[in-house]
C-alpha positions as CSV (number, residue, x, y, z in Angstrom):
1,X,0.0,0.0,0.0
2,X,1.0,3.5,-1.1
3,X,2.1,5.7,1.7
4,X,0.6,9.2,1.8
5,X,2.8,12.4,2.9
6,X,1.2,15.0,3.3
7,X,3.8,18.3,2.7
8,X,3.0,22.2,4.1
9,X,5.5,24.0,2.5
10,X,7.5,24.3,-0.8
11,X,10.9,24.3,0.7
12,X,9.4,20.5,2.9
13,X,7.9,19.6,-0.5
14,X,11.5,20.0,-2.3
15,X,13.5,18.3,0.3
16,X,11.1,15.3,0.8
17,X,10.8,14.6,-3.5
18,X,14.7,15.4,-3.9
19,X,16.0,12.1,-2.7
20,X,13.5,10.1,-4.5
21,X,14.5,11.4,-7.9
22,X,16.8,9.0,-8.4
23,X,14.2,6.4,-7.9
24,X,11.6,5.9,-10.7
25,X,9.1,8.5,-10.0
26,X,5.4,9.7,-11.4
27,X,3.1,12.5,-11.2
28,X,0.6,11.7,-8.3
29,X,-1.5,15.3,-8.9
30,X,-4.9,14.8,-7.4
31,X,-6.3,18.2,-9.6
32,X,-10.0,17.8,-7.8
33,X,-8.4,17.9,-4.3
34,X,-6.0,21.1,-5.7
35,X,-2.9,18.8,-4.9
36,X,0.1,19.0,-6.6
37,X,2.0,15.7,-6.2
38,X,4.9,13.2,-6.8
39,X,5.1,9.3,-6.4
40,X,8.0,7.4,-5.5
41,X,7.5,3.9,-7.2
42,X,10.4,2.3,-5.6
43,X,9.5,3.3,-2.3
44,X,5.9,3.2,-2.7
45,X,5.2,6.8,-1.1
46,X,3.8,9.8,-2.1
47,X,4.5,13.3,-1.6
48,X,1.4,15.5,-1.6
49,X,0.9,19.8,-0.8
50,X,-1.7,21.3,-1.9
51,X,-1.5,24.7,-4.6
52,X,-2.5,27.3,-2.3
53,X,0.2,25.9,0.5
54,X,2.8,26.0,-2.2
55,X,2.3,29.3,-3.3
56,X,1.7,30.9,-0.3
57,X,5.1,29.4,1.4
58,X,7.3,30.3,-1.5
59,X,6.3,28.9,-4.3
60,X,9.1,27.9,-7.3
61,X,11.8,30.0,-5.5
62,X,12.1,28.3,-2.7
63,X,10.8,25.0,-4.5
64,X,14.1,25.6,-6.7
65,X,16.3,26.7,-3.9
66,X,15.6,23.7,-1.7
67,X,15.7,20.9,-4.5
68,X,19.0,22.3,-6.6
69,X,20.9,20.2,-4.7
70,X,19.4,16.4,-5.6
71,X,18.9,17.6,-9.1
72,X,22.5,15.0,-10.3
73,X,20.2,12.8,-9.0
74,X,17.4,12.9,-11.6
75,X,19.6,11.4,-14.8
76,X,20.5,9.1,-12.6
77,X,17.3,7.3,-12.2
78,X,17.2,3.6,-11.6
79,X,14.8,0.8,-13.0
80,X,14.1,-0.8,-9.9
């Protein structure tokens, strides 16, 4: 079973996706719910904030701040 993390802030959002993006990974939006979301299919988590917690604690700034340093991870995803 999928766990479900729910995130409050852009900067918590970056740094709990980051190390995952070397895992395989998927959109897990939920656009009725006004979620913005990522899936870790390795670990079998997601990571969940909602649009109006994302922009109001930052938004892509501090998104892009906080995840700059895991992005070597992303070409580096693995099959399993």
């Amino acid at each position: 079973m999928t766990q479900s993390i729910r995130i409050h802030s852009a900067k918590e959002y970056a740094e709990a996706v980051g190390p995952h993006l070397a895992h395989g990974t998927e959109r897990a939006d939920d656009i009725p719910k006004r979620l913005l979301g990522v899936a870790c299919t390795s670990c079998d988590k997601r990571f969940q904030i909602s649009i109006p917690e994302f922009k109001g604690t930052g938004d892509l700034d501090a998104y892009q701040a906080a995840i700059e340093p895991f992005k070597g991870a992303e070409g580096k995803k693995s099959e399993a």
